[in-house]
N, C-alpha and C positions, 0 to 999 in steps of 0.2 A: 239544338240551335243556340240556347239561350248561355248553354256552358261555353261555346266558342265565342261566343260575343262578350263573355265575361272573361274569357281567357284573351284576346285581343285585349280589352281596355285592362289587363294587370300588364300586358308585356307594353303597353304603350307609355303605363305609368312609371314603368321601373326605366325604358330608355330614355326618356325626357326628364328623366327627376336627377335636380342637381348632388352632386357629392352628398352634404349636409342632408336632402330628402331621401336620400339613399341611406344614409345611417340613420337615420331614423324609420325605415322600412327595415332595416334587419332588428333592430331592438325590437318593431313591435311584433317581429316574425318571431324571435324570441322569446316572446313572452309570449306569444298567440302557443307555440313549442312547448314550451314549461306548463303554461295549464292544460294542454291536452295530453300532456303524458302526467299532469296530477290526475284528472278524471280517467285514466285506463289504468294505473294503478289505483284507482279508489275501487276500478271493477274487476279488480286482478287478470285484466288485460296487459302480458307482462309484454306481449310483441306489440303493439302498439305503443306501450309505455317506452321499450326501448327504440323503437322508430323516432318517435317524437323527441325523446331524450337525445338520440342522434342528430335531429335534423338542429336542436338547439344547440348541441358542440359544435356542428360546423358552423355556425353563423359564429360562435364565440370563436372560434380558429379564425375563421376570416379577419374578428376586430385584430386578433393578435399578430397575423401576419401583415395587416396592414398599417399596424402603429408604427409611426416615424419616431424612431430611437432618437434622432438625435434633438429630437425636443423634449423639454425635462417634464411636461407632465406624463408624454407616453410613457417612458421609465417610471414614475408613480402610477399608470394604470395599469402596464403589464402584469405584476403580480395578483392583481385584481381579477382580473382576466382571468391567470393561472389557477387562481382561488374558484372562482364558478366555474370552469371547466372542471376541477375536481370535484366541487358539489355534486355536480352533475355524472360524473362517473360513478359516483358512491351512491347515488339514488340508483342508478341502474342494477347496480351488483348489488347494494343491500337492499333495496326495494322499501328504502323507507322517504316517508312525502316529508319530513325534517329536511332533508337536503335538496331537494326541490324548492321547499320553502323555501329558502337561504338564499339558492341561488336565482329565482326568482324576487325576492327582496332587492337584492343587488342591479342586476337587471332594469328591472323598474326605474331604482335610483339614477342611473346612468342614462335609461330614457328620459325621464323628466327633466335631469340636468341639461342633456343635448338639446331638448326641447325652450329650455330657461333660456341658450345660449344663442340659439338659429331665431326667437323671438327678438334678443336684443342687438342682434347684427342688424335683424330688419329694423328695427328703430332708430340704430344709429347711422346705417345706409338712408334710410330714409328720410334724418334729419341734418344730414352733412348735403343731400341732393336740394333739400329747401335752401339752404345757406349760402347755396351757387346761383340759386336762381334769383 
């Protein structure tokens, strides 16, 4: 009972969460991906390492098919992108946690950023709505 009632509030959470709570749910899906395919490679769990390692390319496919080309930082993030997607296939097939590292490094960075950035929209939404009233 208690896993359906936890599976209701994640699907409740991902259709009410805005664009921005949404990319911030795949990053930390991401990351949540990359450390659990480092601990099944630390246990020479290679099919869960490659499950996990899969499940974190597809959330990075997703950023990449959803980046808006014709704004100029997505063309500076695309290769980015393409860069931990390759990490991440090179940890798979050579089984070494350097490339996990890497691309788990990256990851993070772009979380934290997204997170710097959805803070100060709410501050400046928040202090343009004082200025009206």
């Amino acid at each position: 009972m208690m896993a359906k009632q936890l599976q209701t509030y994640q699907d409740n959470a991902v259709t009410t969460a805005s664009g921005p709570q949404l990319t911030m749910m795949l990053y930390n899906g991401c990351i949540k991906f990359i450390n659990q395919a480092k601990v099944a490679l630390e246990n020479n769990d290679f099919e869960n390492k490659n499950y996990y390692i899969q499940r974190a390319q597809d959330i990075v496919q997703e950023f990449m098919i959803t980046l808006d080309q014709t704004v100029e930082i997505s063309q500076q993030m695309m290769p980015l992108y393409e860069y931990i997607y390759h990490q991440l296939q090179q940890a798979n097939i050579k089984n070494e946690m350097k490339y996990l590292d890497e691309a788990l490094e990256y990851v993070t960075d772009f979380r934290d950023t997204w997170k710097e950035v959805m803070l100060r929209v709410a501050r400046d939404t928040k202090a343009t709505q004082e200025e009206r009233v």
